[in-house]
TIPAMAR-228849 format. One line per 2 residues: number of its first residue (from 1); their letters; for each residue x, y, z of C-alpha. Coordinates in nm, 3 decimals. Last residue first. Example, Ala and Ser with C-alpha at 12.3 -4.5 7.8 and 13.67 -1.06 7.14 Angstrom:
BEGIN
2) SA) 1.367 -0.106 0.714  1.230 -0.450 0.780
This chain:
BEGIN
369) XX) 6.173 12.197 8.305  6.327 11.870 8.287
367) XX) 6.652 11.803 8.214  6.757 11.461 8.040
365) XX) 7.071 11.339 8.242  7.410 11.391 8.187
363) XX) 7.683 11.164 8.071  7.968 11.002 8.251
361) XX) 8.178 10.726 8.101  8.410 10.507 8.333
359) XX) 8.651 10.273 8.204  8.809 10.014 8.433
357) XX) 9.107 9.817 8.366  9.236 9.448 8.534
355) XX) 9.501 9.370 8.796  9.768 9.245 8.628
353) XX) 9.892 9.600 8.507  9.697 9.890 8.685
351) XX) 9.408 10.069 8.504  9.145 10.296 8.561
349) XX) 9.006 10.517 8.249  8.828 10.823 8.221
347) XX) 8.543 10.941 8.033  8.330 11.316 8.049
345) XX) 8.030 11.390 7.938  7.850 11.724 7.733
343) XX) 7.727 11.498 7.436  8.051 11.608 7.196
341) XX) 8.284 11.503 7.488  8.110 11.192 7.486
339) XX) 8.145 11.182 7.142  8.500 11.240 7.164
337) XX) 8.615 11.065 7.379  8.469 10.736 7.210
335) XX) 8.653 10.856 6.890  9.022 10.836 7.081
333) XX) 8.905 10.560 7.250  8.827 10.308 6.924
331) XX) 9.110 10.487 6.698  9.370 10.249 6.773
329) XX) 9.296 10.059 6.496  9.254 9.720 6.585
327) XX) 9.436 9.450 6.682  9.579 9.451 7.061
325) XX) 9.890 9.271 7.103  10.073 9.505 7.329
323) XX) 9.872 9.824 7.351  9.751 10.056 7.046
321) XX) 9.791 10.427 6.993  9.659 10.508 6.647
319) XX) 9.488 10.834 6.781  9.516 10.962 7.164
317) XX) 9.258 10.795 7.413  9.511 10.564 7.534
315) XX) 9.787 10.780 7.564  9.816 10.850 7.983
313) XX) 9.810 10.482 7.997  10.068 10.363 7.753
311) XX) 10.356 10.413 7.991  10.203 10.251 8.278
309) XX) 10.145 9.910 8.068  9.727 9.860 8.070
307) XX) 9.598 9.565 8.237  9.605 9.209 8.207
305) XX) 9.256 9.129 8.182  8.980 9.167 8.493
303) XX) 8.781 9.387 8.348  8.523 9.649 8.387
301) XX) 8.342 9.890 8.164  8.156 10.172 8.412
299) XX) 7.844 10.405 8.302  7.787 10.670 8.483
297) XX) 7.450 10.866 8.446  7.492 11.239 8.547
295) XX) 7.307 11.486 8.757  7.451 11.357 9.087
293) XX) 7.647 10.997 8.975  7.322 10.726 8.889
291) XX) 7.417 10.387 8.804  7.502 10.173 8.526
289) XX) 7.739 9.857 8.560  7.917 9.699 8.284
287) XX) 8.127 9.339 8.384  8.409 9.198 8.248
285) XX) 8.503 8.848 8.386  8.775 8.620 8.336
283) XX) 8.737 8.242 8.261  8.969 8.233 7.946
281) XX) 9.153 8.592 7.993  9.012 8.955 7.935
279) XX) 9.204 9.187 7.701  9.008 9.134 7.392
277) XX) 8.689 9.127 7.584  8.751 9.456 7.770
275) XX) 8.853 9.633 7.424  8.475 9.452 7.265
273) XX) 8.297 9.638 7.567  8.481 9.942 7.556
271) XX) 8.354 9.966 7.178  8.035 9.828 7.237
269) XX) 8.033 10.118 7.462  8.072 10.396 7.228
267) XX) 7.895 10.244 6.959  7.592 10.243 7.169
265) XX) 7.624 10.622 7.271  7.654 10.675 6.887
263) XX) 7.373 10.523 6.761  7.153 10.619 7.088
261) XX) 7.239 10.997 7.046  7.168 11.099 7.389
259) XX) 6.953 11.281 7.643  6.910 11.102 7.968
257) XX) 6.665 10.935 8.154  6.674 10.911 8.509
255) XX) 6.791 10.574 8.641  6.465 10.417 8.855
253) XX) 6.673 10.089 8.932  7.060 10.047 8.911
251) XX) 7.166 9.861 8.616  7.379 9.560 8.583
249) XX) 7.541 9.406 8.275  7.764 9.087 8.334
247) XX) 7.997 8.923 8.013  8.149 8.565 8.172
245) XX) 8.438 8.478 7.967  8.521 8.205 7.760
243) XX) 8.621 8.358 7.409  8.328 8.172 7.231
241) XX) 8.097 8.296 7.540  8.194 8.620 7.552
239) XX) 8.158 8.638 7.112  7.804 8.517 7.130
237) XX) 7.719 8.741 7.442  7.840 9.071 7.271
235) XX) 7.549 9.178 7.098  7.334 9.128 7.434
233) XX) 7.598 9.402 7.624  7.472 9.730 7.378
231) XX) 7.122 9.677 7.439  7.188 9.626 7.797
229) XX) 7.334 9.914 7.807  7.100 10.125 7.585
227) XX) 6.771 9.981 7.829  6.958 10.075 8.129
225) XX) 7.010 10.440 7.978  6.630 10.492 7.912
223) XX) 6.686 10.725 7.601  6.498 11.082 7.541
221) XX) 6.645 11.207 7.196  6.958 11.379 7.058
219) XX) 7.068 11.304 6.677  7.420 11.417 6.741
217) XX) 7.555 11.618 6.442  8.010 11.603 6.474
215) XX) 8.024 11.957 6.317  8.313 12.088 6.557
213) XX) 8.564 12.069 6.301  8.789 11.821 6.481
211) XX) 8.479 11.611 6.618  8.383 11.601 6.208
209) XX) 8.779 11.468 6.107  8.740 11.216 6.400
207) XX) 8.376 11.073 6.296  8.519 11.052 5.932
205) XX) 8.830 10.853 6.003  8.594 10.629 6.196
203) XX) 8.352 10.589 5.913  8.676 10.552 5.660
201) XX) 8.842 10.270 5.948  8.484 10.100 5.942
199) XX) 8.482 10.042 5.574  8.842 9.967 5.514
197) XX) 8.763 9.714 5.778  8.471 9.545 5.575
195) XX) 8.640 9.567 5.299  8.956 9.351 5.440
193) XX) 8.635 9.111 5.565  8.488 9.102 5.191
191) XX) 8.848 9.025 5.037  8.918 8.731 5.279
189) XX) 8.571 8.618 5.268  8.600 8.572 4.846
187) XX) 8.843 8.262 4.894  8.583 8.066 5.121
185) XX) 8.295 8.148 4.897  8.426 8.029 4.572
183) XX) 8.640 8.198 4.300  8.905 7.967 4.286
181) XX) 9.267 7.996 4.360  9.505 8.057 4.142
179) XX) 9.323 8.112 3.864  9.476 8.420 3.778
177) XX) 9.182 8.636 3.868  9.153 8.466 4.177
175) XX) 9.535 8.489 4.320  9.461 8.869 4.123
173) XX) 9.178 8.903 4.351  9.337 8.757 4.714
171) XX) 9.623 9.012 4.677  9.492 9.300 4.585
169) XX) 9.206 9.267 4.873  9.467 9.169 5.129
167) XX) 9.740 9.430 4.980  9.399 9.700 5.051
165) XX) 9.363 9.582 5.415  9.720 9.631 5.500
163) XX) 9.762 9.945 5.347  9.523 10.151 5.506
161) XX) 9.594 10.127 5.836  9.966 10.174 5.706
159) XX) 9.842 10.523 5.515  9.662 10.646 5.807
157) XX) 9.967 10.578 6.047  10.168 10.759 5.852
155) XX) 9.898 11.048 5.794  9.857 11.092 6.162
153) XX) 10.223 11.095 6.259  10.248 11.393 5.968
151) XX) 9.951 11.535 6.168  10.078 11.477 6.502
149) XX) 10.407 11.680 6.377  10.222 11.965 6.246
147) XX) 10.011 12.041 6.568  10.350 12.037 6.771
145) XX) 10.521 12.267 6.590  10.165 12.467 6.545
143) XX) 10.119 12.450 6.881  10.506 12.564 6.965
141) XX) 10.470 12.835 6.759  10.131 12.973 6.913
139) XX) 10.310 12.895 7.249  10.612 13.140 7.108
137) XX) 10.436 13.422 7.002  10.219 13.458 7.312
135) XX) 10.559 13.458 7.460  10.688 13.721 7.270
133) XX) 10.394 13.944 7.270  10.423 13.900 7.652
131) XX) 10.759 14.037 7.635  10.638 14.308 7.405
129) XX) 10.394 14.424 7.674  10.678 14.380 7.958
127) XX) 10.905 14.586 7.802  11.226 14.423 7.602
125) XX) 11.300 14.086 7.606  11.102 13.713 7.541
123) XX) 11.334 13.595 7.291  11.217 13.450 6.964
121) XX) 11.113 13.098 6.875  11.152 12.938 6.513
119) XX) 11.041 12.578 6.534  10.788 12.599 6.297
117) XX) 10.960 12.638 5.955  10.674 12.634 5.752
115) XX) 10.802 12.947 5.499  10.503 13.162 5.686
113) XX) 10.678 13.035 6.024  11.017 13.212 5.922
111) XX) 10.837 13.507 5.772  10.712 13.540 6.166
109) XX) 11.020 13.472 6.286  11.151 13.796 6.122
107) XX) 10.890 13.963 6.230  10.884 13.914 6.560
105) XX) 11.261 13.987 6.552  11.254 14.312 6.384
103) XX) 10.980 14.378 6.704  11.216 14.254 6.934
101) XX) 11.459 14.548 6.803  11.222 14.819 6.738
99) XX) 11.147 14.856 7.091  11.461 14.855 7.279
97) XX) 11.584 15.031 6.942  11.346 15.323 7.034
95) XX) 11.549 15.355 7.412  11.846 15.368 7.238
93) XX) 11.746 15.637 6.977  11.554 15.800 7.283
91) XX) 11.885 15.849 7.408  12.075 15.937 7.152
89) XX) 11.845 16.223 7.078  11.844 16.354 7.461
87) XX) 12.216 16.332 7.441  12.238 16.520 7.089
85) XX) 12.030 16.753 7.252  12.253 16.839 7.554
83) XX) 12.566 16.889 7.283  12.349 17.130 7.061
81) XX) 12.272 17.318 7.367  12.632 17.365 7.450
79) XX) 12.719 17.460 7.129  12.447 17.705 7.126
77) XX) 12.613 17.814 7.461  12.891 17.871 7.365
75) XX) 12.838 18.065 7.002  12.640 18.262 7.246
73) XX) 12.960 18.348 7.477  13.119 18.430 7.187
71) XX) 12.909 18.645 7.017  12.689 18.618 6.790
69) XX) 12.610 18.795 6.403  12.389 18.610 6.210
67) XX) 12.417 18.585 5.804  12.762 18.582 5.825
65) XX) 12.792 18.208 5.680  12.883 18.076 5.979
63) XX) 12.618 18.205 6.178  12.351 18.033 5.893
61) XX) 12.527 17.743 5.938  12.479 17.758 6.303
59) XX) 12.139 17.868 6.311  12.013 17.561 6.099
57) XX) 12.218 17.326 6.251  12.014 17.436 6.554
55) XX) 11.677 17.397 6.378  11.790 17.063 6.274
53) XX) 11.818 16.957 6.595  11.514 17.127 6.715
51) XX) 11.343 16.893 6.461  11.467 16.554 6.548
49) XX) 11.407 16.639 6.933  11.052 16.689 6.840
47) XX) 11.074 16.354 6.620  11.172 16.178 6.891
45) XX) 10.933 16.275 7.111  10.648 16.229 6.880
43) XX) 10.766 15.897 6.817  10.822 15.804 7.172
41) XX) 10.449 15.901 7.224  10.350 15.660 6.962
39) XX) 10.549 15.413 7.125  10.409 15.462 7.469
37) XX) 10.024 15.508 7.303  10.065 15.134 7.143
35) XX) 10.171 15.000 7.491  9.892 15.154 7.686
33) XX) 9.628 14.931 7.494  9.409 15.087 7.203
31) XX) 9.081 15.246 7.311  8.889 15.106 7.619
29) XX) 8.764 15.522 7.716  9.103 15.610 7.799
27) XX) 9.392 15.357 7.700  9.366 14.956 7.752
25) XX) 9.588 14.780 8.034  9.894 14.543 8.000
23) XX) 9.870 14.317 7.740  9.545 14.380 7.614
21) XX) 9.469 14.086 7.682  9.609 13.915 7.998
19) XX) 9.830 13.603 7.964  9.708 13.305 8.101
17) XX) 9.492 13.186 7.794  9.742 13.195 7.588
15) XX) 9.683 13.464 7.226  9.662 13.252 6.930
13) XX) 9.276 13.311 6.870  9.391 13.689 6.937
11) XX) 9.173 13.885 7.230  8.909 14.110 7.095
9) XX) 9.014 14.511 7.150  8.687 14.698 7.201
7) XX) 8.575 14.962 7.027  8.558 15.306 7.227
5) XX) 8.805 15.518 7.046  8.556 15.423 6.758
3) XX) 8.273 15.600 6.902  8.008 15.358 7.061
1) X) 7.642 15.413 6.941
């Protein structure tokens, strides 16, 4: 059984990833890191120096009073002594406030960052252990600065998603309530189709909030991926062919099966399906291909639309961020990355304005034993 000199320091949840932990070596045996036995050492030495001090007052006053007889040349060199340790003293006084100094600081911004201010950053002085400290402590602020303001974006844009829907529903039941209009079929399809998105905006909300906590449950099983594509395509053919444009699914032969939630995999690329549509001119194309990629099925969502602006591209998978006339949510991408994160996979996305978009998901295959 390890002794406790022998317990191993865990590296901080806050602590970067590029800076070593401990910060600059461990002591004998993996005990506490170099920098906690400096300081203590300074102590020691300090308080040494603090002592003969006092001892030497000690002798004075006690010369002064008669109680010691010296002579001259001693008085000298007591004097003399007292004057060398007052240097040593002031010296590891300065060389202490080096330390205690940033520390103050730390804690200072640290109070600072309990209050919610989180744009307090210190600076990164002193020895190189609490110079990494200090950086360490900055990134963590600067996460949580940053992690605070996409959650105030994300509750704006929560509340207008849900506005809209909920003024539709108000709206059209009081006109009916009233007797403004009546209660028939085509005045009731306003209220069931702003339910309808309420509903899908909560389920989305909800898919998000589990990827966050890491408890998104994906009910895994064997799936021929040609068979889920195609699948996925033949709901879309009614709405291709009202929008007039030619919807193509092509899958390369013997695929490998591969492991997958089948709900969520289809929802996934219904979703790039229904973008590609929505961004796809009268007599445009959009075509889904499946093909082996090593050990990984990829699955590619092309169009021939307009493109994606080069300032929205390197957002589209963040939350509520929509292009130019598009109607939804903004949340399609941002979940679709995130179950195929969840399943292992990675997705990109290919775009250049004019000239059409391509989404590519990769997923592994089923492994056999």
């Amino acid at each position: 059984m390890p002794r406790p000199s022998q317990r191993p320091w865990r590296r901080p949840p806050w602590w970067p990833r590029d800076e070593p932990w401990p910060p600059r070596g461990r002591g004998m045996g993996g005990g506490p890191p170099a920098f906690v036995w400096r300081i203590g050492c300074l102590l020691a030495v300090v308080a040494s120096l603090t002592a003969a001090a006092v001892t030497v007052a000690a002798l004075l006053l006690a010369g002064a009073l008669g109680l010691v007889r010296a002579a001259g040349p001693v008085h000298v060199g007591v004097l003399v002594g007292l004057l060398l340790v007052a240097l040593v003293v002031a010296g590891a006084l300065r060389l202490l406030g080096r330390l205690v100094s940033p520390l103050g600081g730390l804690v200072r911004a640290a109070r600072r960052i309990e209050a919610g201010d989180y744009s307090v950053r210190v600076p990164e002085r002193g020895t190189p252990e609490l110079s990494s400290v200090a950086r360490a402590f900055n990134a963590m602020s600067a996460r949580l600065e940053a992690n605070e303001q996409r959650r105030r974006t994300f509750l704006a844009d929560v509340t207008h998603e849900l506005r809209t829907p909920l003024a539709v529903i108000r709206g059209q039941a009081e006109a009916i309530a009233d007797g403004v209009y009546p209660g028939d079929a085509d005045h009731l399809a306003p209220i069931l189709d702003a339910a309808r998105t309420l509903e899908v905006l909560t389920e989305d909300l909800r898919t998000l909030a589990l990827a966050d906590a890491g408890s998104l449950v994906l009910a895994r099983e064997p799936v021929d991926p040609a068979a889920l594509v195609h699948d996925a395509v033949a709901g879309f053919r009614a709405r291709a062919e009202t929008a007039g444009v030619a919807l193509e699914a092509e899958a390369e032969p013997d695929l490998a099966p591969a492991e997958l939630d089948p709900s969520r995999i289809r929802s996934v690329i219904g979703n790039l399906v229904a973008n590609a549509l929505s961004h796809t001119p009268v007599g445009g194309t959009v075509r889904v291909r499946v093909r082996s990629s090593g050990e990984r099925i990829e699955v590619a969502v092309t169009d021939d639309g307009e493109g994606i602006p080069n300032d929205l591209l390197p957002h589209v998978f963040e939350r509520f961020v929509r292009g130019p006339g598009s109607r939804g949510s903004g949340l399609g991408l941002a979940i679709a990355r995130d179950v195929v994160t969840a399943h292992g996979g990675t997705i990109g996305i290919e775009s250049r304005e004019g000239a059409g978009t391509t989404v590519r998901v990769e997923l592994p295959v089923l492994r056999t034993i």
